[in-house]
MIDOSE-1310 file (N, C-alpha, C; in nm, 2 decimals, decimal comma, always signed):
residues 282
xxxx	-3,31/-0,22/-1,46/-3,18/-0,29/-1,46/-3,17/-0,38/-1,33; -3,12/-0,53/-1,33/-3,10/-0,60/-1,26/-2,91/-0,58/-1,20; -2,93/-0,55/-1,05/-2,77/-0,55/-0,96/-2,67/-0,51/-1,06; -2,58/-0,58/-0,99/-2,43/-0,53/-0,97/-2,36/-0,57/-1,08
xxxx	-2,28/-0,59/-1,19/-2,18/-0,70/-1,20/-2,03/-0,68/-1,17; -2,00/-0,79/-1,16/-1,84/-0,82/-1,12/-1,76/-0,78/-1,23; -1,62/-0,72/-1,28/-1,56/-0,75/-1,35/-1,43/-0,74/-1,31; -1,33/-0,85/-1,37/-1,22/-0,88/-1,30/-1,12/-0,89/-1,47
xxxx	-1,02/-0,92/-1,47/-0,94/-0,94/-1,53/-0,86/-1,14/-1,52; -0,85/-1,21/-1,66/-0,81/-1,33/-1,65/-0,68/-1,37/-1,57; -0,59/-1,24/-1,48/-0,47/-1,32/-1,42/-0,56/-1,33/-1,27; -0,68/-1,32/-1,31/-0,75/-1,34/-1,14/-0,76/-1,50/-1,09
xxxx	-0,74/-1,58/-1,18/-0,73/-1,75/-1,15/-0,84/-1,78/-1,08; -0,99/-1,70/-1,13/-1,09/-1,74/-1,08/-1,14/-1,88/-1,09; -1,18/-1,97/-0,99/-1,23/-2,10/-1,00/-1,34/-2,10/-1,14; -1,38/-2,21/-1,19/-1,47/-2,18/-1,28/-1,62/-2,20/-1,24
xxxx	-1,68/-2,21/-1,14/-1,82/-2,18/-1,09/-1,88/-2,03/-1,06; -1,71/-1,95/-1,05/-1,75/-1,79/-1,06/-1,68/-1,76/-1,19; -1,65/-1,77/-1,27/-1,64/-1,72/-1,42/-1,79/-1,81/-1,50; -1,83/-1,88/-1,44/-1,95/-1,93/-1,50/-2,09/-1,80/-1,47
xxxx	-2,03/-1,75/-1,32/-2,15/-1,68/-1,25/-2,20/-1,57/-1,40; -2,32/-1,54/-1,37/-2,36/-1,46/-1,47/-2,38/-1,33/-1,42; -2,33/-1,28/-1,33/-2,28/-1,18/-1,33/-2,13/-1,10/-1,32; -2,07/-1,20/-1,35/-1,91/-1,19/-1,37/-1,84/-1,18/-1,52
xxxx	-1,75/-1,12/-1,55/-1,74/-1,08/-1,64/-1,57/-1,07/-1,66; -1,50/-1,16/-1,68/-1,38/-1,14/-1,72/-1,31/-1,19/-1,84; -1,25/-1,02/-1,78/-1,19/-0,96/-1,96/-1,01/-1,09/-1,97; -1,01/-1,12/-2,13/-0,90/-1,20/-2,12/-0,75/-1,07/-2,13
xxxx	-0,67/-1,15/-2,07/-0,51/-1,08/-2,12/-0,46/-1,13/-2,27; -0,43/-1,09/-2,36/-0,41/-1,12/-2,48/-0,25/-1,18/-2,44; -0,23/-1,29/-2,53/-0,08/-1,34/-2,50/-0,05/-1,37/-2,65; +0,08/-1,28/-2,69/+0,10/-1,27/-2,83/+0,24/-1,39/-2,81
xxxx	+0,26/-1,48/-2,92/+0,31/-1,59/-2,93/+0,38/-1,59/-3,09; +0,46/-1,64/-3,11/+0,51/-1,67/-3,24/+0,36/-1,67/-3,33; +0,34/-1,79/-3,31/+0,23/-1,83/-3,41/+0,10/-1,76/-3,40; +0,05/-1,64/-3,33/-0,02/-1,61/-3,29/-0,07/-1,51/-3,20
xxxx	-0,22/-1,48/-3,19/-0,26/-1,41/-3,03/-0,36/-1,52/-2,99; -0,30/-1,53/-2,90/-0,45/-1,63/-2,78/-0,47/-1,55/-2,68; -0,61/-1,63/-2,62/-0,64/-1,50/-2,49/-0,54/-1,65/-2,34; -0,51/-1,54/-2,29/-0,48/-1,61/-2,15/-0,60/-1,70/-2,10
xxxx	-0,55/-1,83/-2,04/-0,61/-1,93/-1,97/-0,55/-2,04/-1,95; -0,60/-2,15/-1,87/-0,55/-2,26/-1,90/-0,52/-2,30/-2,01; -0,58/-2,31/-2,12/-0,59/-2,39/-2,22/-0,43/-2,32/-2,30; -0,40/-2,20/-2,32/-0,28/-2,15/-2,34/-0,17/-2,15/-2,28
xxxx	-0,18/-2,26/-2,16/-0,02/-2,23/-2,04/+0,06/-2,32/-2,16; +0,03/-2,47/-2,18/+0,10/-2,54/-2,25/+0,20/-2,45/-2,40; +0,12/-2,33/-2,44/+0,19/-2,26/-2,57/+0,29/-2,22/-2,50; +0,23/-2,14/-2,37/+0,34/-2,03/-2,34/+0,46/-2,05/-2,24
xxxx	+0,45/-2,18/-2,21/+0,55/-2,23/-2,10/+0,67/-2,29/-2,22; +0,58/-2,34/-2,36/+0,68/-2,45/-2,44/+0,77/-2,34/-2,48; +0,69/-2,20/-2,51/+0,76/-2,12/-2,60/+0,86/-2,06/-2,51; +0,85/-2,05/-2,40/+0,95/-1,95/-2,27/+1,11/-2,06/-2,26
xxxx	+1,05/-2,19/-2,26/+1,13/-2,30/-2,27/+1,27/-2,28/-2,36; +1,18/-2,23/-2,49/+1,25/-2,24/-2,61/+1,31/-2,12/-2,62; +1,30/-2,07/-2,53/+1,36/-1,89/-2,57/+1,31/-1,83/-2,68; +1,18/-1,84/-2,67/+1,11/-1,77/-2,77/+1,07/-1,66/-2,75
xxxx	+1,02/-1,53/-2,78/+1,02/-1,37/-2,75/+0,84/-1,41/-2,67; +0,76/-1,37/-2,60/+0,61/-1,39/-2,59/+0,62/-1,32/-2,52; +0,48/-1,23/-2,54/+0,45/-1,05/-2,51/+0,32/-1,11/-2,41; +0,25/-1,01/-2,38/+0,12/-0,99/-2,34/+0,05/-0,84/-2,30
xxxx	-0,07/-0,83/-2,35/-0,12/-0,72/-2,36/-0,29/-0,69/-2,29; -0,27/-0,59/-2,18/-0,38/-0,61/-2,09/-0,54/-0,56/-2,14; -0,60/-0,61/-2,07/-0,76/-0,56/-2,17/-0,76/-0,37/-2,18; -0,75/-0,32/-2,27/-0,77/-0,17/-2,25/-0,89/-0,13/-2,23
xxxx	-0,88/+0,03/-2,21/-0,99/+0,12/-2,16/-1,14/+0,07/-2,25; -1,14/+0,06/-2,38/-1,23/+0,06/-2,44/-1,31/-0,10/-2,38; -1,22/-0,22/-2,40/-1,27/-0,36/-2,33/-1,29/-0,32/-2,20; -1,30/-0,21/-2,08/-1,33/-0,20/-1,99/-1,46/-0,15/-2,02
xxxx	-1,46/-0,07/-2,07/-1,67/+0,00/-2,09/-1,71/-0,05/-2,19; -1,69/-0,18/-2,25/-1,77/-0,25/-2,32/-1,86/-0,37/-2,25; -1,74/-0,40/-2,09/-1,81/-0,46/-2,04/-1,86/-0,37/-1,90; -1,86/-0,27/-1,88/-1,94/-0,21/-1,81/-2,08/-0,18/-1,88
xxxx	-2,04/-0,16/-1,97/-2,17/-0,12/-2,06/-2,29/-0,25/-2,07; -2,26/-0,31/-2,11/-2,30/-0,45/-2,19/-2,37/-0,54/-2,10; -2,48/-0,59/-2,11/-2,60/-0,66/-2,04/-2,70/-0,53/-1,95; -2,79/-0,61/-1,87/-2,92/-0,52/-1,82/-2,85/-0,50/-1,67
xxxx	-2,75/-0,42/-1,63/-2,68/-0,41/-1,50/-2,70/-0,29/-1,44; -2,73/-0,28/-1,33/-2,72/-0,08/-1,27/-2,60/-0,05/-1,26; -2,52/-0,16/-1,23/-2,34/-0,05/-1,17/-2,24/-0,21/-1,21; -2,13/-0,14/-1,16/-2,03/-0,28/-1,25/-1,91/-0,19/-1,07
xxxx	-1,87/-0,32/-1,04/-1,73/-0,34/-0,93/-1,64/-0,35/-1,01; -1,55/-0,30/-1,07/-1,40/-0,37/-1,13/-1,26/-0,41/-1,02; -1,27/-0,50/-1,02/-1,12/-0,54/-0,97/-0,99/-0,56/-1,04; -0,89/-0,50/-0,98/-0,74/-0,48/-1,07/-0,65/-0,57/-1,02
xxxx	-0,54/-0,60/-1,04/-0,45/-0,63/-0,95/-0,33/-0,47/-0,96; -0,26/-0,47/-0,81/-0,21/-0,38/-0,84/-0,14/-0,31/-0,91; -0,13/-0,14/-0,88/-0,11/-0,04/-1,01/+0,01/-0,08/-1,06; +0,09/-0,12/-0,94/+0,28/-0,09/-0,92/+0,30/-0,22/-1,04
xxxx	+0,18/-0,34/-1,05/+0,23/-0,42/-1,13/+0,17/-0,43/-1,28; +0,07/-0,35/-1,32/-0,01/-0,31/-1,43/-0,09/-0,25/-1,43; -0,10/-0,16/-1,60/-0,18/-0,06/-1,62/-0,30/-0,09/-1,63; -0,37/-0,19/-1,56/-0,51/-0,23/-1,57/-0,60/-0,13/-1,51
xxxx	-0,51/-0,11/-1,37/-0,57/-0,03/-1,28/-0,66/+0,14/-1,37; -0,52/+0,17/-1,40/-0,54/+0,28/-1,46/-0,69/+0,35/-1,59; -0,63/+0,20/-1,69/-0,76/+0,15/-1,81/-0,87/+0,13/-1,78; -0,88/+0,09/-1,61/-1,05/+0,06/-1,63/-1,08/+0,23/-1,51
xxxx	-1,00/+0,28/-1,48/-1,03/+0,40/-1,43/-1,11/+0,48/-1,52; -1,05/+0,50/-1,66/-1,02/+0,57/-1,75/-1,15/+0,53/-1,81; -1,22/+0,42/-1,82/-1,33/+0,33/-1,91/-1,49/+0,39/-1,77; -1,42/+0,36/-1,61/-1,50/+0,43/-1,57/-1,60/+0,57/-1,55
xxxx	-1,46/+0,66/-1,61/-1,50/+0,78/-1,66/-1,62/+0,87/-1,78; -1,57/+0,70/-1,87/-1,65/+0,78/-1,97/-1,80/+0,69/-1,98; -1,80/+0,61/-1,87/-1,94/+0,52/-1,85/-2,05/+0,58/-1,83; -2,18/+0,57/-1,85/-2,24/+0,64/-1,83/-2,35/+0,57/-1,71
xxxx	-2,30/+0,42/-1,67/-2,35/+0,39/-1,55/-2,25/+0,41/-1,47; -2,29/+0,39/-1,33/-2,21/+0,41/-1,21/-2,15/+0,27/-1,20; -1,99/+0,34/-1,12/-1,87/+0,20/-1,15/-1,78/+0,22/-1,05; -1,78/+0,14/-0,96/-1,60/+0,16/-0,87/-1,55/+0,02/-0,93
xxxx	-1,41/+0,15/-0,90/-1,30/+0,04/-1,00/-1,16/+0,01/-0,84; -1,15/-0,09/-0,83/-1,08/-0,10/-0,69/-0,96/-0,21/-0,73; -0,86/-0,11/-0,69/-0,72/-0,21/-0,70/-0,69/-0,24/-0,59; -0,69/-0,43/-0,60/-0,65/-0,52/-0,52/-0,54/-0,52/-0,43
xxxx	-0,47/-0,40/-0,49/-0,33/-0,42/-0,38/-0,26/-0,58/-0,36; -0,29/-0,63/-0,49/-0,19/-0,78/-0,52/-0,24/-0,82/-0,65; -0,23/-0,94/-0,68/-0,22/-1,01/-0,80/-0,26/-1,17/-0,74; -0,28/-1,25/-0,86/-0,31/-1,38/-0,89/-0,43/-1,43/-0,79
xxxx	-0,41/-1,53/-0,73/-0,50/-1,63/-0,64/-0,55/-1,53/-0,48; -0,48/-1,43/-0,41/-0,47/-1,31/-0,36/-0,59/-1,22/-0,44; -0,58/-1,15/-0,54/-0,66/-1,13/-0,67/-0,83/-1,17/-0,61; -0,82/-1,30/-0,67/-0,91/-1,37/-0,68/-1,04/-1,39/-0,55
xxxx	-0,94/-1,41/-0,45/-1,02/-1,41/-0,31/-1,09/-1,24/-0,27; -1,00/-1,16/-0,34/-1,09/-1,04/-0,34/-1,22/-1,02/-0,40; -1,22/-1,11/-0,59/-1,33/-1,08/-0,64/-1,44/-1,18/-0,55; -1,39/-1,30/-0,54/-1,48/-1,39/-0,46/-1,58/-1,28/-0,35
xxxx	-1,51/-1,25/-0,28/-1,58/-1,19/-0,14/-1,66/-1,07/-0,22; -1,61/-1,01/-0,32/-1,69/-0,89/-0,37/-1,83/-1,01/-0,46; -1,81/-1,07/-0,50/-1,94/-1,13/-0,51/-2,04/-1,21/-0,44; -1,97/-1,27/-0,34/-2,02/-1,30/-0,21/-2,17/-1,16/-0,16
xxxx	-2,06/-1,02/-0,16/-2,13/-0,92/-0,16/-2,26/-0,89/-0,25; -2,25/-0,91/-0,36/-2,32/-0,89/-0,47/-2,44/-0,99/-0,47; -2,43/-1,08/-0,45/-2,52/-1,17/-0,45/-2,63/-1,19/-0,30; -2,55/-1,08/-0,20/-2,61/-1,09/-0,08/-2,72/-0,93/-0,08
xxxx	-2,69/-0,90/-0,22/-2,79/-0,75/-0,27/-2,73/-0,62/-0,23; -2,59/-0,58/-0,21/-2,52/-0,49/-0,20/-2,49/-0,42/-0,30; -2,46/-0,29/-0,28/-2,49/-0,23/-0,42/-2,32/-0,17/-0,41; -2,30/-0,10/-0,58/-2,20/-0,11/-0,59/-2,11/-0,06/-0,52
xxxx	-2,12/+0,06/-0,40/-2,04/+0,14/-0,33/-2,00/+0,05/-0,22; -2,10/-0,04/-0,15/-2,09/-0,15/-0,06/-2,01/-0,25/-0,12; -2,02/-0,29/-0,18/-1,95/-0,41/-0,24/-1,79/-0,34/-0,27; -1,79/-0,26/-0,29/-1,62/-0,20/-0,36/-1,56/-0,20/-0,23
xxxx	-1,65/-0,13/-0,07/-1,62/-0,13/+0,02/-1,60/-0,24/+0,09; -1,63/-0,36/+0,04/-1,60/-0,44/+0,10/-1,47/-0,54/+0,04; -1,44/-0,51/-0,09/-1,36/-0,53/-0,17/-1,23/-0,46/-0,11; -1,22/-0,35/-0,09/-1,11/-0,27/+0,02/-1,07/-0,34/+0,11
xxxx	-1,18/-0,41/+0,21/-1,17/-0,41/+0,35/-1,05/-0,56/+0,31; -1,11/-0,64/+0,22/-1,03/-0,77/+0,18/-0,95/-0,72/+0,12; -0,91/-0,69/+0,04/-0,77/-0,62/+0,01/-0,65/-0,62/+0,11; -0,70/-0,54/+0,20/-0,65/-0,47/+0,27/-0,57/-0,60/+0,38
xxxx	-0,66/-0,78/+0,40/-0,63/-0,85/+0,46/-0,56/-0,96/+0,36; -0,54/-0,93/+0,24/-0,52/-1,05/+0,14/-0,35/-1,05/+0,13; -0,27/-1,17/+0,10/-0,16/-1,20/+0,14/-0,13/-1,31/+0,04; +0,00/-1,32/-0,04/+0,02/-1,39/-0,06/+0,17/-1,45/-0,07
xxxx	+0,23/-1,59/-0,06/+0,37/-1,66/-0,05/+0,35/-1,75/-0,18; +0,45/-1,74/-0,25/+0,50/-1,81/-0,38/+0,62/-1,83/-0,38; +0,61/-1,98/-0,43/+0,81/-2,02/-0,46/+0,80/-2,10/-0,61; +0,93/-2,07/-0,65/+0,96/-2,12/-0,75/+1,08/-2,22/-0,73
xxxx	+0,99/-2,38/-0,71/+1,07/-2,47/-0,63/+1,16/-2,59/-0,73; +1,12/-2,55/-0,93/+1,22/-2,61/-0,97/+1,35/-2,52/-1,04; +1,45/-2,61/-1,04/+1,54/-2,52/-1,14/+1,55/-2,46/-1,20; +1,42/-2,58/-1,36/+1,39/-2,49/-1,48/+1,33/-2,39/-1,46
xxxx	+1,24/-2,35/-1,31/+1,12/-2,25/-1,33/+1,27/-2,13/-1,30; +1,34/-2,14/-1,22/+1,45/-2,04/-1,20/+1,57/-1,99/-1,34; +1,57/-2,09/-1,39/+1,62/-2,04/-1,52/+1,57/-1,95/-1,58; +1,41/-2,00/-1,61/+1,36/-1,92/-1,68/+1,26/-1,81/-1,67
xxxx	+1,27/-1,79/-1,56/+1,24/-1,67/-1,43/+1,30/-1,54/-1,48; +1,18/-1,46/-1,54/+1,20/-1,33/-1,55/+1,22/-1,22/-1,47; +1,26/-1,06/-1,44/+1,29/-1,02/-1,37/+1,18/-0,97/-1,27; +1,18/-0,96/-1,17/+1,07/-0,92/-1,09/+1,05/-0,78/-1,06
xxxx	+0,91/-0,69/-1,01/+0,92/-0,56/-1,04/+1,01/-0,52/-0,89; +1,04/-0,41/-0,96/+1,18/-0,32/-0,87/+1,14/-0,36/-0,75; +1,02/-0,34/-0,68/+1,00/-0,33/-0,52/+1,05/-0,42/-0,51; +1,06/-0,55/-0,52/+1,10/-0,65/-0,45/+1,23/-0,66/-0,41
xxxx	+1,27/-0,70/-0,26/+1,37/-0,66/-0,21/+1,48/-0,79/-0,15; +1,61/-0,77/-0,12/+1,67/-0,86/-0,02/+1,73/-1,00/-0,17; +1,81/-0,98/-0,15/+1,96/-1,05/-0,22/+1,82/-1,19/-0,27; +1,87/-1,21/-0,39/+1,82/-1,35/-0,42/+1,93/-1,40/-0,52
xxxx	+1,92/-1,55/-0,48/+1,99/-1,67/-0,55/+2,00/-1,66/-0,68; +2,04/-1,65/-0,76/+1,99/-1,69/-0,90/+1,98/-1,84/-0,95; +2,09/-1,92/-0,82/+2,10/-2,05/-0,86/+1,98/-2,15/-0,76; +1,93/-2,07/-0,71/+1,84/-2,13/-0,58/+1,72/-2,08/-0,59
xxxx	+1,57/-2,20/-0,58/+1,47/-2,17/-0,56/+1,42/-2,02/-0,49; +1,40/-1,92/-0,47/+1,36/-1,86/-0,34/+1,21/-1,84/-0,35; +1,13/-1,79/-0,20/+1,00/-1,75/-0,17/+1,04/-1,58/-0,18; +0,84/-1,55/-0,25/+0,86/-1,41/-0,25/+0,71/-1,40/-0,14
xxxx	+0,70/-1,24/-0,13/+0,56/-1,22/-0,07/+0,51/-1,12/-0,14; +0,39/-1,11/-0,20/+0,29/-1,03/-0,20/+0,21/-0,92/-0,13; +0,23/-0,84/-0,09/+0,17/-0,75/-0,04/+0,16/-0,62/-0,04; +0,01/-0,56/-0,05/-0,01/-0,41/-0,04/+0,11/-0,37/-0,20
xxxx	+0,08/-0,38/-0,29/+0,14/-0,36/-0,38/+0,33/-0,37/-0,38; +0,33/-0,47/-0,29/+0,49/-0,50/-0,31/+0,53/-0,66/-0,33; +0,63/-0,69/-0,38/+0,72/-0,81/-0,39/+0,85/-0,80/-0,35; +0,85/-0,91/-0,21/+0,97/-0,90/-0,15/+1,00/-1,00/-0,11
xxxx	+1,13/-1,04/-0,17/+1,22/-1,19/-0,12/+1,21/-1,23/+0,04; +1,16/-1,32/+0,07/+1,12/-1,36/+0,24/+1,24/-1,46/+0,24; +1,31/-1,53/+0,13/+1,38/-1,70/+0,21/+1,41/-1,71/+0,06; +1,50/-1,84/+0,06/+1,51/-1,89/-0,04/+1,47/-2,08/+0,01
xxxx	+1,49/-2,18/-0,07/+1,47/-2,32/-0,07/+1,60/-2,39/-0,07; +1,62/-2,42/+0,03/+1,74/-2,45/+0,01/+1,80/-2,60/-0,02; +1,93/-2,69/-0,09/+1,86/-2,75/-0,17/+1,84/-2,91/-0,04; +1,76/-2,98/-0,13/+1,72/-3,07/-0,05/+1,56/-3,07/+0,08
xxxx	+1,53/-2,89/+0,05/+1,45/-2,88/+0,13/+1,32/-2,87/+0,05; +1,17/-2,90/+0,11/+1,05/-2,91/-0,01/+0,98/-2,80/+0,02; +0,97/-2,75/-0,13/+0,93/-2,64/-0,09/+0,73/-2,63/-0,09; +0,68/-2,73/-0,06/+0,60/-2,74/+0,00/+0,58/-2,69/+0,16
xxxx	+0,68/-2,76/+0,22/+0,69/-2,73/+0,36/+0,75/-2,57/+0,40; +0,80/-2,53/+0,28/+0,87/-2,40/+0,29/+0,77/-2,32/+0,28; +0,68/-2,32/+0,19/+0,51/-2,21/+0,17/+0,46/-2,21/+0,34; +0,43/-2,37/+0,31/+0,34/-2,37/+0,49/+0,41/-2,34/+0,55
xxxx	+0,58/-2,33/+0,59/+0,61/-2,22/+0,74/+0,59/-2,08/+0,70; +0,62/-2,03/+0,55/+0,63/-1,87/+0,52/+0,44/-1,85/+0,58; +0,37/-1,95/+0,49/+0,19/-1,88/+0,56/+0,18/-1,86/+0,74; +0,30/-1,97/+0,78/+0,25/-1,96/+0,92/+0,33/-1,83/+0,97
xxxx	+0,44/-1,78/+0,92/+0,49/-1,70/+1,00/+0,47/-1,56/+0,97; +0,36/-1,56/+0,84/+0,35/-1,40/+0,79/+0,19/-1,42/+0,83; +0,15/-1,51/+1,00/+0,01/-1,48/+0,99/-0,12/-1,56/+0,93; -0,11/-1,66/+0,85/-0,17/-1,74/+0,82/-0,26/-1,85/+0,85
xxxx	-0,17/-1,88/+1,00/-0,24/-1,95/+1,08/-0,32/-1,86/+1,19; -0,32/-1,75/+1,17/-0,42/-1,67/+1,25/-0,51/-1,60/+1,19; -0,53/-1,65/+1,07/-0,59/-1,57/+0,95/-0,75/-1,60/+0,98; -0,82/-1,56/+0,88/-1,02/-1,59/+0,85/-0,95/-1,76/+0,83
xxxx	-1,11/-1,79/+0,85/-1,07/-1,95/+0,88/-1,05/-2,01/+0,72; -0,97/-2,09/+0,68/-0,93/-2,15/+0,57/-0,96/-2,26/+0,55; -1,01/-2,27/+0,38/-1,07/-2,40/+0,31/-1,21/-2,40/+0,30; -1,30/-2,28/+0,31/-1,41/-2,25/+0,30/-1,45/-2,35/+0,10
xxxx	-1,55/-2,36/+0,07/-1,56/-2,36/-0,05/-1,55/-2,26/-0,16; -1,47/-2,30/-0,24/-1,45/-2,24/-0,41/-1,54/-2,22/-0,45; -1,67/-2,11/-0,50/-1,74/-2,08/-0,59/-1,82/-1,98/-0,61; -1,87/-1,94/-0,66/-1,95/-1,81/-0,64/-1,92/-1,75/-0,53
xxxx	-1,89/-1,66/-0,47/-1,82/-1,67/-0,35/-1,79/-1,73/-0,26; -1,91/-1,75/-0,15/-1,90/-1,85/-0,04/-1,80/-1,81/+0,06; -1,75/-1,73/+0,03/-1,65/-1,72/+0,19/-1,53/-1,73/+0,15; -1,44/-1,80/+0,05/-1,33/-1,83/+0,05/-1,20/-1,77/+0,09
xxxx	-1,15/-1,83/+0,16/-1,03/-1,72/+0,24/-0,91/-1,75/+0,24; -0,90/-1,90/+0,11/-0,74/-1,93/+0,13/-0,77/-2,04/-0,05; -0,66/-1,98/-0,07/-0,65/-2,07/-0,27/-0,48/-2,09/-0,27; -0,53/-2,22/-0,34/-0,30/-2,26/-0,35/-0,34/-2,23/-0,50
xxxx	-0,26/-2,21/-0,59/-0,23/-2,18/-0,73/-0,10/-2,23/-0,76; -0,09/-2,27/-0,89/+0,08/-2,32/-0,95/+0,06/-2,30/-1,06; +0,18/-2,28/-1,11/+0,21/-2,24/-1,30/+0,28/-2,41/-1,31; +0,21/-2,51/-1,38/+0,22/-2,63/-1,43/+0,31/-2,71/-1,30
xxxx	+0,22/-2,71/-1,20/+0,31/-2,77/-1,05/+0,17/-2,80/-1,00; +0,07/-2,95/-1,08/-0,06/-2,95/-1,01/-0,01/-3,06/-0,87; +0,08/-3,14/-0,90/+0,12/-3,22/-0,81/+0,17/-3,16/-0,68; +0,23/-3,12/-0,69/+0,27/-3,00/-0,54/+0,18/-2,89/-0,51
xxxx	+0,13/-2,88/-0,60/-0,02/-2,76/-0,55/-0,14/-2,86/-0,46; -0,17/-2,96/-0,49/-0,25/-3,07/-0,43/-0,21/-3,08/-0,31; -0,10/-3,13/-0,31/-0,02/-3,14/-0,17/-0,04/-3,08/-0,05; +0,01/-2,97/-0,14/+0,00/-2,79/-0,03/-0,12/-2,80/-0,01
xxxx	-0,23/-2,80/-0,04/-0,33/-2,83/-0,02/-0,40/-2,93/+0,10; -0,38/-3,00/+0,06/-0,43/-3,12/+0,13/-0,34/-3,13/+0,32; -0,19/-3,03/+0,28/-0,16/-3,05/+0,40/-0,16/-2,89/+0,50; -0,29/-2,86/+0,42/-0,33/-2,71/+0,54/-0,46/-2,76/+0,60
xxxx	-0,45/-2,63/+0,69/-0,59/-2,67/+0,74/-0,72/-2,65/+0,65; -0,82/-2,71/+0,64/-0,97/-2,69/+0,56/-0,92/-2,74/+0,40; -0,76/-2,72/+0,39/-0,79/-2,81/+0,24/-0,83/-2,68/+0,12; -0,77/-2,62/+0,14/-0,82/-2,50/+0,05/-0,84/-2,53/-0,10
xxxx	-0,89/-2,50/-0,20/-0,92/-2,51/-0,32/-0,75/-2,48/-0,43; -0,76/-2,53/-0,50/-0,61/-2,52/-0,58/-0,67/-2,42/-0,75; -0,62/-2,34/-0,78/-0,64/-2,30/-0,90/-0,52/-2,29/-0,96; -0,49/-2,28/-1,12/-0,43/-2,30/-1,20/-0,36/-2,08/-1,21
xxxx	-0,24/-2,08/-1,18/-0,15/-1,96/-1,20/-0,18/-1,90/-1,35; -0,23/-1,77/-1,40/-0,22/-1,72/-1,55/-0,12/-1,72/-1,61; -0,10/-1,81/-1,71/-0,01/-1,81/-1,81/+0,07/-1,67/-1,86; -0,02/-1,57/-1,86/+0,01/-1,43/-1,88/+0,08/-1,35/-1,77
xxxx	+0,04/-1,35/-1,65/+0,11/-1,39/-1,55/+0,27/-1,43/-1,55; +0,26/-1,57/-1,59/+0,44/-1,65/-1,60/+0,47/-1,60/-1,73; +0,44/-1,53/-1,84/+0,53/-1,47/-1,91/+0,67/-1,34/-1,82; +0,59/-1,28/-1,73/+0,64/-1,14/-1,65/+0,73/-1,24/-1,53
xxxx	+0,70/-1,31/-1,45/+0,73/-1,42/-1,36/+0,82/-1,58/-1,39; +0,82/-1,61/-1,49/+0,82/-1,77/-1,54/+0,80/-1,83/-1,53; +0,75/-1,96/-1,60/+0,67/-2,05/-1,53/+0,74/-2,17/-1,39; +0,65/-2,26/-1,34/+0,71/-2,26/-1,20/+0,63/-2,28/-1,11
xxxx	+0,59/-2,16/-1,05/+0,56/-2,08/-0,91/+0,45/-2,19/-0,88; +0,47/-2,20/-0,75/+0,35/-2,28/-0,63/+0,36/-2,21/-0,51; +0,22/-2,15/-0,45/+0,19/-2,10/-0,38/+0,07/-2,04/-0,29; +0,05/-1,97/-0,25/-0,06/-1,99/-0,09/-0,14/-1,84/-0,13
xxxx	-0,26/-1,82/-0,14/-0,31/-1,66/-0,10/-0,36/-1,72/+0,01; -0,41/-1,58/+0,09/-0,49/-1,60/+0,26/-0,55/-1,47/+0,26; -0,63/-1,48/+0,30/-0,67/-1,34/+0,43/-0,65/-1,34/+0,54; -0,55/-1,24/+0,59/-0,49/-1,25/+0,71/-0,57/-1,20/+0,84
xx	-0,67/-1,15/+0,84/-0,75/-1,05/+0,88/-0,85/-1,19/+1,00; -0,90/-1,12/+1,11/-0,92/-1,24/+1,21/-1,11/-1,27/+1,18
């Protein structure tokens, strides 16, 4: 058997040079729709933002135990890394525990302690690892160590994304607007109201002070390249906000890479959100 493989879950907003990688392997979130199931991706935000629009009912359903050791199992691999996003926000964690148990190759399964583009920069570095010939206990350890520095700030800077803005999970803390954009933060398995946008202010410039003041500007250096690993230490993401995700981009340091927020994702969230992950870590 040839190394490691990666496996991650589709709200990871992996760039597509590492969902290309051939040792990566991510499982889709199913997004049940009026007319249908599609798997989560770009190509499904347009169904699921028209239908949230419309007040239409849309579910989503995470890869279970069995899709976890089908792809542990599957190809010529000695061990498989799984990455989750945190427990507090799905039972992914749990399912690929559960799938690791009954594997009969060796498997660490390591929750992210976040979600989305945060997420992502964990698998990144865990295949960074992987490709550098670490084997799976090293590579999960080093998936921890990022974890452990990964950070993220999100706003939901229009109206309609606030209208249609679902409830956020319990942790999240501190009065919010219902009528006003606000910033949340991501961390260590929590969501917690940092600010709101207040009006006339852009909430472009509102991410870049929240990154700079939760540490961002002291972080691993930012804007490394998007792909197969490489280092990446900082990704803007948006749920149908490529114009202001560019922006934010273009006005940090190194220019970080922009990826597209999971559709499946803004069913639980709404769509909207533009925002910053980092590794805070020096």
């Amino acid at each position: 058997m040839a190394g490691v493989r990666v496996i991650t879950d589709s709200s990871a907003c992996l760039p597509d040079p590492a969902v290309a990688d051939p040792r990566v392997s991510v499982l889709p979130i199913s997004i049940l729709l009026p007319d249908g199931e599609w798997p989560d991706g770009p190509a499904t935000a347009p169904r699921v933002y028209a239908a949230l629009a419309a007040g239409q009912r849309v579910r989503s359903s995470p890869p279970t135990a069995v899709e976890y050791l089908d792809a542990i199992e599957q190809g010529d691999f000695e061990a498989s890394v799984v990455v989750t996003p945190a427990v507090e926000f799905t039972v992914m964690y749990r399912n690929a525990t559960v799938a690791a148990r009954l594997s009969s190759r060796p498997v660490e399964v390591v929750d992210c302690r976040t979600a989305a583009a945060a997420q992502t920069l964990v698998v990144l570095a865990v295949l960074d690892a992987v490709h550098a010939g670490a084997s799976a206990t090293d590579a999960a350890a080093v998936a921890r160590s990022v974890a452990a520095d990964a950070d993220l700030v999100a706003a939901l800077p229009t109206m309609s994304a606030v209208e249609h803005n679902a409830s956020l999970p319990p942790s999240s803390a501190g009065r919010v607007d219902a009528g006003m954009p606000s910033l949340f933060r991501f961390h260590n398995g929590s969501v917690i109201h940092v600010g709101d946008v207040r009006p006339g202010a852009d909430a472009v410039e509102a991410i870049r002070q929240a990154w700079a003041e939760h540490g961002g500007s002291r972080g691993r250096r930012v804007g490394t390249s998007v792909g197969p690993g490489r280092g990446a230490s900082a990704l803007v993401f948006h749920a149908d906000e490529d114009e202001l995700a560019r922006r934010l981009a273009d006005e940090l340091p190194g220019h970080p890479g922009v990826v597209p927020f999971s559709p499946a994702m803004a069913i639980h969230t709404g769509p909207g959100w533009l925002g910053l992950a980092w590794l805070s870590g020096a």
